[in-house]
N, C-alpha and C positions, 0 to 999 in steps of 0.2 A: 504493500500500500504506500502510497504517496501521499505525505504529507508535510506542514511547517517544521514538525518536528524534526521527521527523517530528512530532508532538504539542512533542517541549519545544522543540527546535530552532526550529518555526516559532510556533504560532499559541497555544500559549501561554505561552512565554516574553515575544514581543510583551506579549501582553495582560497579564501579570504585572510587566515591565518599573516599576523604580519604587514599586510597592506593598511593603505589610508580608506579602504572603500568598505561600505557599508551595505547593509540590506535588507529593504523591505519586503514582506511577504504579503498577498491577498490569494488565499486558498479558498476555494467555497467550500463550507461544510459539507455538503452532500457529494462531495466528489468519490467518482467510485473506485473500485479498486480495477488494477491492471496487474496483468501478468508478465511479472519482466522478471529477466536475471537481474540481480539489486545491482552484482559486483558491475555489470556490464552498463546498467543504465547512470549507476552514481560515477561510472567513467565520464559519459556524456556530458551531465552535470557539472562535473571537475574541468573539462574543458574547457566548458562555456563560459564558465564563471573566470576563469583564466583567463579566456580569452575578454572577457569584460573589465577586469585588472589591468591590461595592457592597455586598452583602449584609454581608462583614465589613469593618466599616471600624475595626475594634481589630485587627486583623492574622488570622491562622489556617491554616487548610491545605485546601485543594481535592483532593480524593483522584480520580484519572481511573482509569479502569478500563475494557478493553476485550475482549468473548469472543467463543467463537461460540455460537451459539446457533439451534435448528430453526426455530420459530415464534414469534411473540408473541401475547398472546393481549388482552392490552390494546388493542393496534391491529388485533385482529382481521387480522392480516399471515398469509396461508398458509402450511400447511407446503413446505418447497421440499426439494429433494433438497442442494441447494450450502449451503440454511441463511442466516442472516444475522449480519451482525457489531452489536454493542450497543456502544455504549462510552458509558459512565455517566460521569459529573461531580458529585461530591458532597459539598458544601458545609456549615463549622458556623454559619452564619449567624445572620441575624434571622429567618429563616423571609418565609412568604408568605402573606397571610390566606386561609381558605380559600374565600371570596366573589371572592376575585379569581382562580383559579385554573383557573376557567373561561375567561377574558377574557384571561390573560397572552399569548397566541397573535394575539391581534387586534390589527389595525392600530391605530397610535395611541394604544394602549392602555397606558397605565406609572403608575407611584409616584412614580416620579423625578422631582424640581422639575428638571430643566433637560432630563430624555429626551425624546426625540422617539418611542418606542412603536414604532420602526420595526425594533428589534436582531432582537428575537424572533419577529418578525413575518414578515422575513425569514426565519428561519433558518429556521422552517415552511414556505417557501412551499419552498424550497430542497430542503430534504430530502423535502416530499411528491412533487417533477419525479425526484427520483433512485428512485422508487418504494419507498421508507422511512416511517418516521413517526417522532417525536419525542414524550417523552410527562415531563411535570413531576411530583413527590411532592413537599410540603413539611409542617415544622408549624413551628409558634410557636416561638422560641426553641432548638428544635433545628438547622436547616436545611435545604437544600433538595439534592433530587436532580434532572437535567434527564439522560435517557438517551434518546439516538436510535439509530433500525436503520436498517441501509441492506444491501442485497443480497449475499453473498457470491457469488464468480468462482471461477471453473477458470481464471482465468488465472493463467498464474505471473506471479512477482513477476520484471520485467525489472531486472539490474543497476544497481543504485541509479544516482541522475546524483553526479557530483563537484560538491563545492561550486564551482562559479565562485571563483578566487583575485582577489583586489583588486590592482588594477595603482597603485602611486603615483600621487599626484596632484600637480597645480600647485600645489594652493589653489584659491581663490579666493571671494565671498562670496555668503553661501546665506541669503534669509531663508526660515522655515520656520514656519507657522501652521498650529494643531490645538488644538482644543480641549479636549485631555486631553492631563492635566501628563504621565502618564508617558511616554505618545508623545513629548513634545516635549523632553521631558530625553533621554530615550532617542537621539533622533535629535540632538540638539545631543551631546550627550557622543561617539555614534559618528561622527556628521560631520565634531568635529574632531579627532578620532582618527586622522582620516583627512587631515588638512590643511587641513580646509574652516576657513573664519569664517563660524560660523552666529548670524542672528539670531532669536528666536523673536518668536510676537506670539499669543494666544489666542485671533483674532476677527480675521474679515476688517477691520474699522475699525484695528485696533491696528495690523494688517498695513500699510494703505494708508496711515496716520502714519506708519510706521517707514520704509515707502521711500520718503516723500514728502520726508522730513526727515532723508535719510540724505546725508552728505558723500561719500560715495564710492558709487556705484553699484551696484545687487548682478548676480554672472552671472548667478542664478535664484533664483527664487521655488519654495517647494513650500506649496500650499494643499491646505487640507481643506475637500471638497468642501461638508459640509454642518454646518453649526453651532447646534445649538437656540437659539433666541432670539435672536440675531447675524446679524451678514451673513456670510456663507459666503463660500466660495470662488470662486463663476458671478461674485458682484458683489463681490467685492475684485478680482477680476483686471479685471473693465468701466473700474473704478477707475485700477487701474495702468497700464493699457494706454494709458487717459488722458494719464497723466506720461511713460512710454518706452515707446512703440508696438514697442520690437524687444525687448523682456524677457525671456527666455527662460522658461518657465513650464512643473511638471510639479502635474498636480491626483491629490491620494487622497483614495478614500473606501473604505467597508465596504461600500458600496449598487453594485451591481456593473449593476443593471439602471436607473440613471440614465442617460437619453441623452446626457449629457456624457460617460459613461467610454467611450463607442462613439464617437463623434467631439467628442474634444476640439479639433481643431484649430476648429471651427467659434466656439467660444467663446474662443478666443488662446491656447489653452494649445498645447505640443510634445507633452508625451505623459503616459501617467498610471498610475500603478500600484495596487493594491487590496491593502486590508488584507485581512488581515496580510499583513506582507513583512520578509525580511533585509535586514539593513543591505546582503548581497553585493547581494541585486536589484535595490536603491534604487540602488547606486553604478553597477551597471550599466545602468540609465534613467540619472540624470545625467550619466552621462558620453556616452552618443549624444544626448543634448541639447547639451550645452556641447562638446563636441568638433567 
């Protein structure tokens, strides 16, 4: 189920983490439920809201908004009897020129001096498997709107899950490489909140210095899988596996259909979680690593 909760709680509090931008919600109460993979659709979500972050980089507010709705006629989506859920993101940005706004959808395709064109690329391919469409408005200077459908259910909404409660920890020390600051403040600040000694590093390279040249050993590593322009995560850990062949190692990305996140062990990593994630999910991956 989709709601303000699971929106701020997960995938864009994440992605906001850090930033000057802010976020309103207007959810209809009757909105119904949909049947989606969470880990896949709060991808989407994380993008968007990324890609909304980019757009304001003097700070501002991201407005999300979700209904139900019959048909859409934009994507030529039928009418259905259950209807479909929309839920809008809408941004005061720099806008999107309108020559590119056929192409924002395409691989490889971005503005961004360090993106890799894969966010929203992704998020299309995503939402079109879930039998939805996703569809862009932007202008100049005003901002941009990014609003996807995805199918509404007759099924009810089962008993929410309980958050997973954090069991105290030992300590012990964590390096931790991503190549977005707020991610990496994020998880340093929550890590050690938690007892950890976390070390960051922006880039598989910085990664493979910091534990090459560390006096004391770390219990684990957590890498980001993919890094534009950098070495990633595949070849920081080749790297370190080099220095201490028993390292314990947990790999994240966004890109969920990387054959690394289906068998990491094959690569030296223990196990791997997908953005977005709570800090509770994170802690409950490290700890069946390190334990």
């Amino acid at each position: 189920m989709i709601n303000k909760t699971s929106l701020e709680k997960e995938s864009v509090t994440f992605a906001l983490h850090g930033s000057n931008v802010n976020s309103q919600y207007s959810i209809s109460d009757d909105l119904q439920s949909v049947e989606i993979d969470e880990g896949q659709i709060n991808q989407v979500i994380h993008n968007i809201t990324i890609n909304a972050v980019h757009a304001m980089p003097m700070g501002g507010t991201i407005k999300i908004s979700a209904k139900n709705i019959k048909s859409c006629v934009i994507c030529n989506l039928p009418v259905r009897k259950e209807g479909y859920v929309k839920i809008s993101f809408e941004d005061c940005g720099i806008g999107i020129p309108r020559e590119y706004l056929s192409k924002i959808f395409d691989p490889y395709f971005t503005t961004k001096q360090q993106g890799s064109g894969l966010g929203l690329a992704t998020s299309h391919s995503i939402i079109s498997r879930h039998g939805g469409c996703i569809t862009v408005d932007s202008k100049i200077g005003i901002g941009t709107t990014f609003s996807i459908y995805l199918k509404s259910s007759n099924i009810k909404e089962s008993n929410q899950k309980e958050t997973p409660k954090i069991e105290p920890c030992e300590g012990g020390r964590i390096l931790v490489m991503d190549d977005q600051k707020s991610i990496m403040e994020f998880l340093r600040n929550s890590l050690t909140s938690l007892g950890y000694e976390v070390i960051c590093a922006k880039d598989g390279a910085e990664a493979v210095r910091l534990f090459k040249k560390a006096k004391r050993p770390f219990d684990l590593v957590i890498l980001d899988l993919t890094v534009p322009g950098c070495m990633g995560g595949k070849e920081a850990m080749e790297k370190i596996k080099e220095i201490d062949v028993s390292v314990k190692a947990i790999v994240s990305s966004g890109y969920n259909n990387n054959p690394i996140m289906s068998n990491p062990e094959m690569h030296g990593f223990n196990a791997v979680i997908a953005k977005p994630y709570s800090i509770e999910e994170l802690h409950a991956v490290i700890r069946k690593v390190t334990i």
